[in-house]
Every structure is written in C-alpha cells, then in structure tokens.
C-alpha positions as CSV (number, residue, x, y, z in Angstrom):
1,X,178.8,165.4,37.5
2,X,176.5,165.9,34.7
3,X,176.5,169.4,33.5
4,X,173.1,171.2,31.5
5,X,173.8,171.1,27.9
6,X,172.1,174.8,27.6
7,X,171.1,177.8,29.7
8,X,167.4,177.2,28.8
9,X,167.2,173.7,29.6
10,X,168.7,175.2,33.3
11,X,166.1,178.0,32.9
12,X,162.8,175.4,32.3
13,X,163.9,173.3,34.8
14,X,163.8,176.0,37.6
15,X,160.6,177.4,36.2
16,X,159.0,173.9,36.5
17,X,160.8,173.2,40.0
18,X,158.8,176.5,41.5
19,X,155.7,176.7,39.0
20,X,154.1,173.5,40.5
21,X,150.6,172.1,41.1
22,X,150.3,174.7,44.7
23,X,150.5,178.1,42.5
24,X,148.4,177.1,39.8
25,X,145.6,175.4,41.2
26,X,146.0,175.6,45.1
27,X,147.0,179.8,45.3
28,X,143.1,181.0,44.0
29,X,141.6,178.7,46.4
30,X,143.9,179.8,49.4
31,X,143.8,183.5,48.3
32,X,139.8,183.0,48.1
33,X,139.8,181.5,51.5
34,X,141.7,184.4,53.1
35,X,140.5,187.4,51.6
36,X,140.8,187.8,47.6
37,X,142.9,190.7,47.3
38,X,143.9,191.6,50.6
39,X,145.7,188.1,50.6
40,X,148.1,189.2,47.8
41,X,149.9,191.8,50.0
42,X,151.2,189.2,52.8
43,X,151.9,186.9,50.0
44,X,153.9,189.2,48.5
45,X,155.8,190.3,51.2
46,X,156.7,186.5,52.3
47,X,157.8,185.9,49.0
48,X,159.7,188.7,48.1
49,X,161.3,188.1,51.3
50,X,160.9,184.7,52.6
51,X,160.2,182.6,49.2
52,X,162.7,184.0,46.7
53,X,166.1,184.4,48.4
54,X,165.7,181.0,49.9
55,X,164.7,179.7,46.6
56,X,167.9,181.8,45.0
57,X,170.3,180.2,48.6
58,X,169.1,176.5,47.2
59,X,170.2,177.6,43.6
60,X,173.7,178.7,44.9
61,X,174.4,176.4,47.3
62,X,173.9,173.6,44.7
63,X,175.7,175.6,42.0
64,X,178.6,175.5,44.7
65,X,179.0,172.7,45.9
66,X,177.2,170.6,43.1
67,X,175.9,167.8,45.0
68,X,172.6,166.3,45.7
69,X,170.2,167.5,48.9
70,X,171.6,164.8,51.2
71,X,175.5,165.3,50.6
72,X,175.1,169.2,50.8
73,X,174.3,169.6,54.4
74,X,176.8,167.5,55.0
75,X,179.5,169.9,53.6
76,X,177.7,173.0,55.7
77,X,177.3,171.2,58.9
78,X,177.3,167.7,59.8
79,X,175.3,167.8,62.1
80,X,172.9,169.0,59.3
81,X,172.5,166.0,57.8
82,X,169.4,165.0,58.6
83,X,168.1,168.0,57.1
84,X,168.8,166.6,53.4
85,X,167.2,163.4,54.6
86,X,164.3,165.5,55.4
87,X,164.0,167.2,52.1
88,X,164.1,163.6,50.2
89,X,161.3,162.2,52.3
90,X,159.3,165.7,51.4
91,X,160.4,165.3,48.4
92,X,158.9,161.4,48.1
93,X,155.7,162.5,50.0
94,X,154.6,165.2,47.4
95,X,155.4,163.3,44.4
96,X,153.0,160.3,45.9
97,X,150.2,163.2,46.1
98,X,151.0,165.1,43.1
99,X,151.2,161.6,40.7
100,X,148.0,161.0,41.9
101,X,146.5,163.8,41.2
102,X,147.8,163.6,37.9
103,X,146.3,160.2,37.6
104,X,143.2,161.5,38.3
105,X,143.6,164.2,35.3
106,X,144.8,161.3,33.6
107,X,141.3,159.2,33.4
108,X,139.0,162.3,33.2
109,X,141.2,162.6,29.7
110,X,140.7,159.2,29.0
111,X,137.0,159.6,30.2
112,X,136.3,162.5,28.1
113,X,137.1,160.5,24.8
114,X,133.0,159.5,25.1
115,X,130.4,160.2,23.2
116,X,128.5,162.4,26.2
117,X,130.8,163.1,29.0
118,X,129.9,161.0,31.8
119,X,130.3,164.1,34.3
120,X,127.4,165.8,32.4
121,X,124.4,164.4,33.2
122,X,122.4,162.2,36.4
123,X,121.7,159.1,33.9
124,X,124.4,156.9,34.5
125,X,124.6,153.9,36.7
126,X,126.8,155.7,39.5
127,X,124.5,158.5,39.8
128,X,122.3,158.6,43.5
129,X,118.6,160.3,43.5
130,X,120.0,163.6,45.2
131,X,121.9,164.1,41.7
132,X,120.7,167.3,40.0
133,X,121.2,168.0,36.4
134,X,121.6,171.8,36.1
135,X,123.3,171.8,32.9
136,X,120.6,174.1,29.8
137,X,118.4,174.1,32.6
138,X,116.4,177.2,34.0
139,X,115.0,177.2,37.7
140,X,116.8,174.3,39.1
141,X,115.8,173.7,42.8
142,X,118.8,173.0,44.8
143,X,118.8,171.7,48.3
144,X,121.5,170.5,51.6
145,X,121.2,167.2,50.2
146,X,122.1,168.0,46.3
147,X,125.0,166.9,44.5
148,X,126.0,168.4,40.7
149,X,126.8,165.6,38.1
150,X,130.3,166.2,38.4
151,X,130.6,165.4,42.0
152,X,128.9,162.0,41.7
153,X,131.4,161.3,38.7
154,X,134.6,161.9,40.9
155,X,133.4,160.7,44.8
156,X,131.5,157.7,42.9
157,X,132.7,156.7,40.4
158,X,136.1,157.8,39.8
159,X,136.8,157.0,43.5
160,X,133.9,155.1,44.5
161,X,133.7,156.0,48.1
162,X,130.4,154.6,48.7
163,X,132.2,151.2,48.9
164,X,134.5,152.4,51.9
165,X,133.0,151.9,55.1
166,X,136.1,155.0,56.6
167,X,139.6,155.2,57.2
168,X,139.6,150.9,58.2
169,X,137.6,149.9,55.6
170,X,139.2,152.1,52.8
171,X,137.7,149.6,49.7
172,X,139.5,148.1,47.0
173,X,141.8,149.0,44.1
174,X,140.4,150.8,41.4
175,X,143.0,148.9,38.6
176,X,141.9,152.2,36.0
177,X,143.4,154.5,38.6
178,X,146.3,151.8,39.5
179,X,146.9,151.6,35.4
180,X,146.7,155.4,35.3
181,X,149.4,155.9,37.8
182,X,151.5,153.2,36.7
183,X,151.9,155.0,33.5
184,X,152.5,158.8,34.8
185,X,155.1,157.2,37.0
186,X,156.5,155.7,34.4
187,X,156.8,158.9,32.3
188,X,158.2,160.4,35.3
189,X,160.9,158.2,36.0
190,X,161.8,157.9,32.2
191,X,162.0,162.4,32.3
192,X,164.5,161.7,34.8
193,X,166.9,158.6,34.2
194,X,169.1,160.3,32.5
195,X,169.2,163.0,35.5
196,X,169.9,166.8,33.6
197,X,170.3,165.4,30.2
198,X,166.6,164.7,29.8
199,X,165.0,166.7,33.1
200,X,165.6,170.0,31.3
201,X,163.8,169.1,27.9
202,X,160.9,167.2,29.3
C-alpha cells in the first residue's frame, strides 16, 4: 500500500478529515441553538471523551492493519462487516451534501464577479414585492412577510423554488448549479486519484 511521503502531508490530511464543514459553520449555529456558552461544557466533555479517542481508535486501527474501512472490520470481526459498508455509504451521503454546498459557494464566487452584487439590492428580476432593501438605510419597517435581498438571491434565484410546486414537483435543473458541481467533483476526484500521494498536499 501507498505510504505518506511526509509526516505533514499525514498531519494536513487528519486536520482536514476532522476540521470539516460541521465545526466551522454548523458548531455556532448548534451552540447558538442550545445555549451559547453553557453548550461548550457538554461539548467538551463528549469530545474529550467520546469524539477524540474514537477519532485516535480509527487512526490506530488503520495504522495497524492498513486497510481500507470495508476490509478492516473484517479483520476485527466478521461479522462486522457490514459496519465498513456502513461507513462508505455515510461516507457517499455527506460528500453528495457537502459538494453541493460547495457548489453553491461556488456560484455566489462566480456571482460576486459583477459590477453590483446581485444579493444587494430588491431591483433585479427575481426579486418579489415583500423584498426590503435595508442596506445604508435608516428606519427600515420590517414585517412577517419581509424577506432581505439576500434571501430572494439564494431561495429565488440561485435555487428557484418558486418553480417547485413541493417534494413531487421539485422543478428542473438549474445547468449553473449542475456545471458548478460538475467541476468541484471533478477537483475532488482529481485531489484523490492518486489516493495519499496527492490527498495530503491538496
């Protein structure tokens, strides 16, 4: 089996396995939801109990037996198997979800190459009468039925849910975010064909 040319490129690699999308964006949000501060002491606890030794058991168990997710369970317990199944289907799930959402940060870059940013104002074709402009303004009334700028830029336009008529009826392909995720698949898969050789750089 491949073998990482330098400590560091091991070192990056783990940093970017457990520094994902979930702590940088999701955690405030959560820790928000469920308390501010008081959240941090639970969290900490499961982590310094729960999150890093299992974390530090999938490090060494690989290290040992250097195989892959499926193959390892096998080796513990066959009857395990299905657990490394398991953690390749999880695996497949996130990375649908977490493309995506790079996709989407994708065309807001591409989007933000304009002369006004489309996001910034309620004058552009997408925009409904309930959008309020609240950008250098003073005293801006704000009701239920409201929406900023930026919300009618990402539910309309970006995604264009007034076209779907619910979960049967979902609409059709938006080819910008189709072309988007096309290409930050393709820079995934070309981070990884070459498995540790090119994983630990990119």
């Amino acid at each position: 089996r491949d073998k990482w040319s330098k400590k560091m490129d091991f070192l990056l690699s783990v940093v970017g396995f457990a520094v994902d999308l979930g702590n940088v964006w999701r955690f405030p949000y959560i820790c928000y939801q469920n308390g501010g501060g008081a959240f941090l002491i639970p969290y900490t606890l499961m982590a310094v109990f729960g999150g890093v030794p299992l974390f530090y058991m999938e490090l060494a168990l690989g290290q040992f037996h250097r195989t892959g997710a499926i193959p390892i369970w096998k080796r513990i317990c066959p009857i395990f198997k299905g657990i490394g199944f398991a953690i390749c289907i999880i695996g497949l799930y996130v990375s649908f979800y977490y493309n995506t959402i790079i996709a989407w940060a994708l065309y807001y870059f591409y989007s933000s190459f304009s002369a006004t940013l489309p996001w910034a104002s309620c004058d552009n074709p997408w925009n409904t009468p309930n959008c309020t402009n609240y950008f250098g303004r003073n005293n801006v009334t704000w009701t239920n039925s409201s929406r900023s700028p930026a919300e009618e830029f990402y539910t309309r336009k970006v995604l264009e849910i007034q076209k779907s008529g619910g979960l049967y009826d979902v609409g059709g392909i938006r080819w910008q975010l189709l072309l988007c995720l096309f290409l930050i698949f393709t820079i995934v898969y070309f981070s990884l064909w070459k498995g540790v050789k090119t994983s630990g750089k990119v």
